[in-house]
Residue frames as qw, qx, qy, qz and C-alpha x, y, z in Angstrom:
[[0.125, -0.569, -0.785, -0.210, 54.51, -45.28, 17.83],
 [0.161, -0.781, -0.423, 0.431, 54.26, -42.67, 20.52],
 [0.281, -0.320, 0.335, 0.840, 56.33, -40.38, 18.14],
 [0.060, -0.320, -0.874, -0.360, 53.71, -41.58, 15.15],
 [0.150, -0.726, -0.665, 0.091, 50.53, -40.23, 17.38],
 [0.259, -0.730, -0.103, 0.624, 52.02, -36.86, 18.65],
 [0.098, -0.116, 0.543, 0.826, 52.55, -36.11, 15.02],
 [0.019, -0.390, -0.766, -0.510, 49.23, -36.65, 14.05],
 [0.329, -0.631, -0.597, 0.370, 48.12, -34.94, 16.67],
 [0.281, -0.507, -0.023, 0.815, 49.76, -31.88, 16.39],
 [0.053, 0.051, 0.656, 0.751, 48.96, -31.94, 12.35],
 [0.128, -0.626, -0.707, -0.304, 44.75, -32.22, 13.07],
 [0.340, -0.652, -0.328, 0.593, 45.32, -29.31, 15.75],
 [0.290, -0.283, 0.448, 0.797, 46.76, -27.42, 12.59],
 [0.118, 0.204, 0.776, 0.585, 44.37, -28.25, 10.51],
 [0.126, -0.733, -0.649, -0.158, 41.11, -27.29, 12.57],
 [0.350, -0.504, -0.046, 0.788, 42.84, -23.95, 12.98],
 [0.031, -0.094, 0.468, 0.878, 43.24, -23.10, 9.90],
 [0.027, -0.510, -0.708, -0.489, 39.53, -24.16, 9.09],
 [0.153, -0.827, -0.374, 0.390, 38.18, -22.06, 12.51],
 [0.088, -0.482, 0.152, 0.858, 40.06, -18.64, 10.99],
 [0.013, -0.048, -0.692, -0.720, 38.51, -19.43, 7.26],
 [0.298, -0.647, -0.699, 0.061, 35.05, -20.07, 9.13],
 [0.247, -0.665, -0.332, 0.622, 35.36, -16.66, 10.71],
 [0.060, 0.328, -0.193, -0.923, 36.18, -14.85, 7.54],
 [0.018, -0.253, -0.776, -0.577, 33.23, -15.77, 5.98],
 [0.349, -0.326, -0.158, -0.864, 30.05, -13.65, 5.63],
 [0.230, 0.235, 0.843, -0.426, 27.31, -14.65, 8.52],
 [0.003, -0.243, -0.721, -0.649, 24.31, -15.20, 6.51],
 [0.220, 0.075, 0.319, -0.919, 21.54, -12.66, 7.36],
 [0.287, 0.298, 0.817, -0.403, 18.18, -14.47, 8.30],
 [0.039, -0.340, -0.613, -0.712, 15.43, -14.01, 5.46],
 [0.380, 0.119, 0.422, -0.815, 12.18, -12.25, 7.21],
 [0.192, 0.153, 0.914, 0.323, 9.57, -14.75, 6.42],
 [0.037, 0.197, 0.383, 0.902, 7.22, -13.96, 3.60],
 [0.246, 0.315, 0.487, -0.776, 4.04, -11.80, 4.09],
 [0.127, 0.271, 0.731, 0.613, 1.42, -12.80, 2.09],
 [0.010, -0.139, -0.229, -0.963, -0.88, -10.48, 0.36],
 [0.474, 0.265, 0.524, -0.656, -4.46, -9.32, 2.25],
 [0.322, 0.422, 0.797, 0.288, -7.24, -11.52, -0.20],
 [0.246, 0.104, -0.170, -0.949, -8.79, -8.96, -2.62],
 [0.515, 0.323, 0.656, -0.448, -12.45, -9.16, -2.58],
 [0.028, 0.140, -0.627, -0.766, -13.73, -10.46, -5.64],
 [0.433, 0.269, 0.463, -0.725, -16.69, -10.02, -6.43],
 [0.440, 0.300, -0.648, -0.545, -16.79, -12.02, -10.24],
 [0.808, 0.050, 0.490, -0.322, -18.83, -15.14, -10.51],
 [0.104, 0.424, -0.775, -0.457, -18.00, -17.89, -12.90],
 [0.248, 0.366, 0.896, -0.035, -21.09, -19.16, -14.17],
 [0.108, 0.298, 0.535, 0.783, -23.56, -18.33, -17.05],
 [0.013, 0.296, 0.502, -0.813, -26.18, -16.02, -16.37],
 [0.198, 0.647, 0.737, 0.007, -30.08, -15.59, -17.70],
 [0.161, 0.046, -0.069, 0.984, -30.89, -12.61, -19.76],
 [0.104, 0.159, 0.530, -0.826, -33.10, -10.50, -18.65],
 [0.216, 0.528, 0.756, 0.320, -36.86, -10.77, -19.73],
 [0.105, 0.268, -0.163, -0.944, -38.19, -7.99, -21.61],
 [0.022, -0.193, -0.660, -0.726, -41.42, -9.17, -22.83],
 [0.422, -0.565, -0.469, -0.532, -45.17, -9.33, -22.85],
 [0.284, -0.347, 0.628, -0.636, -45.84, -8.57, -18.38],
 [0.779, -0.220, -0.051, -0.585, -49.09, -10.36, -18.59],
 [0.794, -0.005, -0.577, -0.192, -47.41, -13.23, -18.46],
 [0.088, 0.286, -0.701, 0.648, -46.31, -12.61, -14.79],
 [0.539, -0.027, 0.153, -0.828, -50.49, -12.49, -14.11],
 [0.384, -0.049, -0.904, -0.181, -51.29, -16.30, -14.34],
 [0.567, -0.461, -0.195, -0.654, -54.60, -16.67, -11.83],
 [0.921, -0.378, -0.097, -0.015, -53.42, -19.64, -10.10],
 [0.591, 0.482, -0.391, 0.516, -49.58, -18.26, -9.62],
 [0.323, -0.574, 0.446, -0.606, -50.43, -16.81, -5.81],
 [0.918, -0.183, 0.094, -0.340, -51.83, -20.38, -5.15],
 [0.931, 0.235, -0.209, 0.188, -48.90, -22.31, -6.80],
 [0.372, 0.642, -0.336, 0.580, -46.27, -20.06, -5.09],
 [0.537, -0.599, -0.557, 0.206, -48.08, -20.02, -1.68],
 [0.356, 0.545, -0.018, 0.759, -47.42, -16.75, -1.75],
 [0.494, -0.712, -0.239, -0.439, -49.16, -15.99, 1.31],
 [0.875, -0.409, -0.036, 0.256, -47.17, -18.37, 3.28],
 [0.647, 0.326, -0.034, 0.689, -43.91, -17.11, 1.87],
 [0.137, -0.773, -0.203, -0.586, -44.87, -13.97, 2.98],
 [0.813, -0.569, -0.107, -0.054, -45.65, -15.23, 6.62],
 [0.941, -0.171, -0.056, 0.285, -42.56, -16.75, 6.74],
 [0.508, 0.368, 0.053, 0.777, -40.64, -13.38, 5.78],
 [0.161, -0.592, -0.604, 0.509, -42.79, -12.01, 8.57],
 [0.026, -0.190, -0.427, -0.884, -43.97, -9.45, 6.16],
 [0.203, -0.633, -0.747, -0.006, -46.75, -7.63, 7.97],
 [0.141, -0.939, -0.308, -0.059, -48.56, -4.37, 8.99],
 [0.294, -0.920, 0.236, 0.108, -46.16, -1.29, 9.15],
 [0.694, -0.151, 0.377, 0.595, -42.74, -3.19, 7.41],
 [0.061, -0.858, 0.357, 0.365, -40.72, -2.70, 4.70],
 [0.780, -0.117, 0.586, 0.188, -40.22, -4.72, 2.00],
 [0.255, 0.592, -0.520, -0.560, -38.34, -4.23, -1.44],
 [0.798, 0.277, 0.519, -0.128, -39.10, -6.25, -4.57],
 [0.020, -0.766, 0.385, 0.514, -36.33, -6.86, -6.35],
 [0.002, -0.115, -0.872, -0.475, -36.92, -7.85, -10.40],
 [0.326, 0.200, 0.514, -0.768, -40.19, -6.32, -9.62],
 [0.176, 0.232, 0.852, 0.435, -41.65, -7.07, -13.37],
 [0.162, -0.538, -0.604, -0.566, -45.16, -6.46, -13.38],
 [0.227, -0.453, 0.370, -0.778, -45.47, -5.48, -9.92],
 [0.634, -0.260, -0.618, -0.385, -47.10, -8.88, -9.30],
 [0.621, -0.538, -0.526, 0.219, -46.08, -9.40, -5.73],
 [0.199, 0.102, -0.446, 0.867, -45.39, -5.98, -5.01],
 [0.403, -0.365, -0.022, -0.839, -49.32, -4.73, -5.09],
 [0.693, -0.218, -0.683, 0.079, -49.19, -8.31, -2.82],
 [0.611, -0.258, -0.427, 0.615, -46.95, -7.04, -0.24],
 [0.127, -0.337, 0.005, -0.933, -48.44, -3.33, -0.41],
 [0.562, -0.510, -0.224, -0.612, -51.48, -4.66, 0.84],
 [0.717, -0.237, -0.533, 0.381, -49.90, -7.09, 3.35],
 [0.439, -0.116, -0.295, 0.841, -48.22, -3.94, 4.95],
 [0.128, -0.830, -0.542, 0.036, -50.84, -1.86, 4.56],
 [0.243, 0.901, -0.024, 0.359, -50.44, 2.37, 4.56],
 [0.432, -0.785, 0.439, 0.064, -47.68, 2.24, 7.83],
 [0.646, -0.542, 0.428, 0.326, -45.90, 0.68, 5.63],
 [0.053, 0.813, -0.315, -0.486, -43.78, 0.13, 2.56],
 [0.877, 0.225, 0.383, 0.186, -42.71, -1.33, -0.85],
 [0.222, 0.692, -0.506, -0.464, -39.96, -0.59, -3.09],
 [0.891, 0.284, 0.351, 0.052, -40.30, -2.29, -6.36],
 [0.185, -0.773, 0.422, 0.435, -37.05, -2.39, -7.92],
 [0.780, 0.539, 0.224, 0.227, -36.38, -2.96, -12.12],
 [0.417, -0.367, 0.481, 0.678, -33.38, -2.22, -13.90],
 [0.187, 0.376, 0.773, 0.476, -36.19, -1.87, -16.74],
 [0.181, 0.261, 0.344, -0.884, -37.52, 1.90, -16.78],
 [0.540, -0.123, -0.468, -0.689, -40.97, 0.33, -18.94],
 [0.504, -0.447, -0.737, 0.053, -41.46, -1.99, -16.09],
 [0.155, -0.108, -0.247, 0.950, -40.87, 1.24, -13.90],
 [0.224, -0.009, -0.334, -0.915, -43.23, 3.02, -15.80],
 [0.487, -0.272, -0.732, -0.390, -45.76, -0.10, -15.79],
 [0.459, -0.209, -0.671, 0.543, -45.63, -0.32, -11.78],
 [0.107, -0.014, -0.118, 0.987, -46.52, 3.22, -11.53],
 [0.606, -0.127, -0.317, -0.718, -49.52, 3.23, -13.59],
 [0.529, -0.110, -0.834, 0.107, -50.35, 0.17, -11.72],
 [0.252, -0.275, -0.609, 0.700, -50.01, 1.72, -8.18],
 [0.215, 0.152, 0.271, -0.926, -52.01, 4.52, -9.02],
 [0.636, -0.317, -0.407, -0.574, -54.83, 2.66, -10.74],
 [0.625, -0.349, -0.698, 0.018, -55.20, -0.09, -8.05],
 [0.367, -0.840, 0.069, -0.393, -54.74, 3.26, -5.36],
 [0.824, -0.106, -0.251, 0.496, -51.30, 1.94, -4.00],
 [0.051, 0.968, -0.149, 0.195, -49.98, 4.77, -1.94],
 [0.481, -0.750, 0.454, -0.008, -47.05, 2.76, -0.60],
 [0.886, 0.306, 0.245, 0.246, -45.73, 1.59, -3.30],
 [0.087, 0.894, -0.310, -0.310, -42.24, 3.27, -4.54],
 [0.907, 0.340, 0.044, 0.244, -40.12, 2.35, -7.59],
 [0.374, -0.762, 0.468, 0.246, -36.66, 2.20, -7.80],
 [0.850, 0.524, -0.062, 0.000, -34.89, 2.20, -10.86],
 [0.425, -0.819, 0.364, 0.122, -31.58, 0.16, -10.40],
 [0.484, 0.599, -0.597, -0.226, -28.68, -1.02, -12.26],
 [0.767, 0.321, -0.556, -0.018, -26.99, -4.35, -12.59],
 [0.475, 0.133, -0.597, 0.633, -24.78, -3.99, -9.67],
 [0.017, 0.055, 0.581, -0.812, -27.02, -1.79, -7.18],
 [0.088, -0.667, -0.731, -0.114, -31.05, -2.06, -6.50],
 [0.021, -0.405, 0.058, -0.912, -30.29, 1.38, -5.32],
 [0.639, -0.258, -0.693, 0.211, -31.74, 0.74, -2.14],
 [0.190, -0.873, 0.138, -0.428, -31.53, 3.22, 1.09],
 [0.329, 0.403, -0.779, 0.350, -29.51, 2.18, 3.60],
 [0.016, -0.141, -0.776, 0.615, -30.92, 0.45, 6.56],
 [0.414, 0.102, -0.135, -0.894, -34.55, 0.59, 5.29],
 [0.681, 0.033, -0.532, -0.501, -36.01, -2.69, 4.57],
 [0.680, -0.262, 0.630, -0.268, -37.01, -5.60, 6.99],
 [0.738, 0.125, 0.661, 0.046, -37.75, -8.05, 3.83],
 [0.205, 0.584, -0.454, -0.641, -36.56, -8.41, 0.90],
 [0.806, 0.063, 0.580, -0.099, -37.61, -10.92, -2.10],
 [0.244, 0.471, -0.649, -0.545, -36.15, -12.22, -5.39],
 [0.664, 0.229, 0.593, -0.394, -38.74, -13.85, -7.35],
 [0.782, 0.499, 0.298, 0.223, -37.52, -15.78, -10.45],
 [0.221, 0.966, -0.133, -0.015, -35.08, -13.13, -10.74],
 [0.465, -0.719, 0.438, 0.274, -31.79, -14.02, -9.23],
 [0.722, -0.095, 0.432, 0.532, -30.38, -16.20, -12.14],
 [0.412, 0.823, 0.306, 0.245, -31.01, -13.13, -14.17],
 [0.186, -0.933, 0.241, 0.194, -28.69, -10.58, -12.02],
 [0.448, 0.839, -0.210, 0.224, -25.63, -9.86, -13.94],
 [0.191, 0.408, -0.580, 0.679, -23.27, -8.93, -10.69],
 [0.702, -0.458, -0.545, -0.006, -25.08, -11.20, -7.65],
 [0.607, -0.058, -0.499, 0.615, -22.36, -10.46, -5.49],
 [0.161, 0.108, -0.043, 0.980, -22.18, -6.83, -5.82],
 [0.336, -0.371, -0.314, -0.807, -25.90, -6.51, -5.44],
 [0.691, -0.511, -0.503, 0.091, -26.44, -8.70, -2.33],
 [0.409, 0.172, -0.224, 0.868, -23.61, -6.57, -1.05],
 [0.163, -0.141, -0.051, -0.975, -25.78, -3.69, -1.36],
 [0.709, -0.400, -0.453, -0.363, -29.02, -5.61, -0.57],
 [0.519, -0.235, -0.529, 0.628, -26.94, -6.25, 3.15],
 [0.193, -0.193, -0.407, 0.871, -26.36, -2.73, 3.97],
 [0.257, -0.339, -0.198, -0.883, -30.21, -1.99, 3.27],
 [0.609, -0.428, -0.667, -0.028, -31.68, -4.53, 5.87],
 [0.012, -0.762, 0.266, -0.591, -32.28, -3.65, 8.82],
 [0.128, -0.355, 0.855, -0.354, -31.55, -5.30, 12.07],
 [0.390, 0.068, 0.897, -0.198, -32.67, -9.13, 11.82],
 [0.766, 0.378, 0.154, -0.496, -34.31, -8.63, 8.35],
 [0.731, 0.000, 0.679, 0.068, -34.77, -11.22, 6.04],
 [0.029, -0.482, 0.662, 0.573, -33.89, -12.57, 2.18],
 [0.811, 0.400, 0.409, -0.121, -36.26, -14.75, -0.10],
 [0.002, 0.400, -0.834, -0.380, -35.00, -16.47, -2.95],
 [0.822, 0.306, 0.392, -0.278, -37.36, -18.15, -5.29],
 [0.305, 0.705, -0.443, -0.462, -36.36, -20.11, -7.75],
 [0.948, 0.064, 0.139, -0.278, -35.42, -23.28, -9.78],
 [0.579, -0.390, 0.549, 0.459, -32.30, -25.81, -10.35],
 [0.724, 0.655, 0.106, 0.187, -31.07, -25.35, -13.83],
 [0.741, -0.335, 0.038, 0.581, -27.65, -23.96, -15.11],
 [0.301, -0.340, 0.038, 0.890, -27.57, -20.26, -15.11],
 [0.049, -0.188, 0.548, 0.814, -28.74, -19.54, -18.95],
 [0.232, -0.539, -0.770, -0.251, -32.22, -21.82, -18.76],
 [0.410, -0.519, 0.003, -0.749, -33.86, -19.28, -16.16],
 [0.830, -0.533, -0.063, -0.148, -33.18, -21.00, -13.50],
 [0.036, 0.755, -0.506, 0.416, -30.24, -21.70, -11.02],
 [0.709, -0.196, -0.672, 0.086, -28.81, -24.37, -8.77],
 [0.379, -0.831, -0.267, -0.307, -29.42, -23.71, -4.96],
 [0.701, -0.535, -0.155, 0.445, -26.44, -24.78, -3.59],
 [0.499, 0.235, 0.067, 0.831, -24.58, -22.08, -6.25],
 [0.241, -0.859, -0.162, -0.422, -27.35, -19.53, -4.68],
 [0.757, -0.619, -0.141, 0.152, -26.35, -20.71, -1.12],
 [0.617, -0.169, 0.088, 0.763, -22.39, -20.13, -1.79],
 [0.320, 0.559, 0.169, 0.746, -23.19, -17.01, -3.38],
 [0.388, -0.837, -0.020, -0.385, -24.78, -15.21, -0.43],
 [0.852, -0.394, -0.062, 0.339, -22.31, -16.68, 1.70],
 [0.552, 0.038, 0.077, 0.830, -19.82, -14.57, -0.01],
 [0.166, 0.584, 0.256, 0.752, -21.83, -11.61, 0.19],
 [0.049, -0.334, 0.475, -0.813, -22.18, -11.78, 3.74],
 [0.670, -0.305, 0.175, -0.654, -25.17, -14.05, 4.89],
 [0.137, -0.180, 0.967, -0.118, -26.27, -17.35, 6.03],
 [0.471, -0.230, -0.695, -0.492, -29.09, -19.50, 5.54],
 [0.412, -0.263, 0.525, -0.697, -31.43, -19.64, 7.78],
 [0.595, 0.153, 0.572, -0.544, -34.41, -21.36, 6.36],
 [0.183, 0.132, -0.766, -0.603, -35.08, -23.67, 2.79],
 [0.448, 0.370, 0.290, -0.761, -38.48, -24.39, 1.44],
 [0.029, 0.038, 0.789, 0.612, -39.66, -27.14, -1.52],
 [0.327, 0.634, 0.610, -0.345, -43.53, -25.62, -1.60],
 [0.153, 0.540, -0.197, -0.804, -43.12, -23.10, -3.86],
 [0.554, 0.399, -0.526, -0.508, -43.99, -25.64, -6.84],
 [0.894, -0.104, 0.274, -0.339, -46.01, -28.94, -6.71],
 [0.918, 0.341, -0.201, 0.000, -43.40, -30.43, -9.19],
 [0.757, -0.589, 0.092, 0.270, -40.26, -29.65, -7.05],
 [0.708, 0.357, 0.051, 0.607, -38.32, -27.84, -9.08],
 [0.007, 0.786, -0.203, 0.585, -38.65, -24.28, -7.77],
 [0.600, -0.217, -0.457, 0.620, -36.84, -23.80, -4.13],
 [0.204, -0.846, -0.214, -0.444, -37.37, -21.13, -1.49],
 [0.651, -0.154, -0.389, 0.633, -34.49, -20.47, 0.46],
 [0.294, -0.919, -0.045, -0.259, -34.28, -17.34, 3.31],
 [0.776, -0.071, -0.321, 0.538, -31.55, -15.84, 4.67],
 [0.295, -0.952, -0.022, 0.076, -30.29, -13.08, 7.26],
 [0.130, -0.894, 0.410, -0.125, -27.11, -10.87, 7.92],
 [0.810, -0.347, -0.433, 0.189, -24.79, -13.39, 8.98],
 [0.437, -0.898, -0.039, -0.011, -23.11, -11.96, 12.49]]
């Protein structure tokens, strides 16, 4: 028996030899470096239909009881739009609330009415100089940029316009780096899906979010029937 053990002994001693030398000639597998994934590319595409632009008759921007239904006054207020600002009107159309917000700001200060439409350009002009606007300036801008200055504007509004823009992102973008410190964003508008003239708010809300702001402030006056919305937003930090 004791003969019996010491044999087997000697034979598993043998064996985990041989496997330690085969274990040694084999390659030491070299550690993978784990993977780096790629910085996000900014994208600036939207995936949702989009309003085209109107191109007809202005007058019909000129309704008598549209400053009253809009509360335009208040809207104003609330964009602190007053003596000596800066404020850009972008989708300007007829100029209806820029020769508003000229007079709000009065000569120390400023409007830029901004079309992508050089006959509404054109119309704005003649406008300013019949009604003696001297602080009125157009600004004719494309899809992607209001063409803006940089740092220039305390307030900015988009009235009925936004489900029209083309490239949101890319133009809030560029609507950012014209504000200047603590100015503000209006958004009018109504829920619908993209193509009716009109937009849903939370797809407004997520859009500025990617373009760099926040909400500050939302708003169902703008329209006695509750469809239009009035949403304000700043820089976010």
């Amino acid at each position: 028996m004791k003969l019996f053990l010491l044999a087997a002994f000697f034979a598993f001693s043998f064996s985990a030899c041989q496997t330690a030398k085969l274990s040694s000639l084999e390659p030491t597998p070299i550690a993978t470096p784990p993977s780096v994934s790629p910085s996000p590319q900014t994208n600036d595409n939207i995936n949702r239909p989009t309003s085209e632009p109107y191109t007809g008759d202005l007058s019909i921007f000129e309704d008598k009881d549209r400053a009253k239904n809009l509360q335009i006054d208040r809207v104003m207020d609330i964009l602190k739009i007053s003596d000596g600002k800066s404020v850009a009107d972008i989708g300007a159309g007829s100029g209806w609330f820029t020769v508003r917000a000229a007079k709000r700001v009065g000569t120390n200060g400023k409007v830029f009415a901004v079309e992508i439409n050089q006959e509404y350009i054109d119309y704005i002009n003649n406008r300013a100089k019949k009604e003696n606007y001297t602080n009125i300036q157009t600004v004719l801008g494309t899809e992607d940029n209001p063409k803006l200055p940089d740092n220039a504007v305390d307030a900015v509004l988009i009235l009925k316009t936004y489900h029209e823009i083309a490239e949101p992102i890319k133009v809030l973008r560029n609507v950012r780096a014209a504000l200047k410190k603590d100015g503000l964003v209006g958004i009018i508008d109504k829920n619908g899906k993209g193509d009716d003239h009109g937009i849903q708010r939370d797809k407004v809300i997520e859009e500025l979010k990617r373009a760099g702001f926040e909400l500050k402030e939302q708003f169902d006056f703008t329209k006695a029937d509750g469809m239009d919305y009035f949403l304000v937003f700043r820089a976010a930090k």
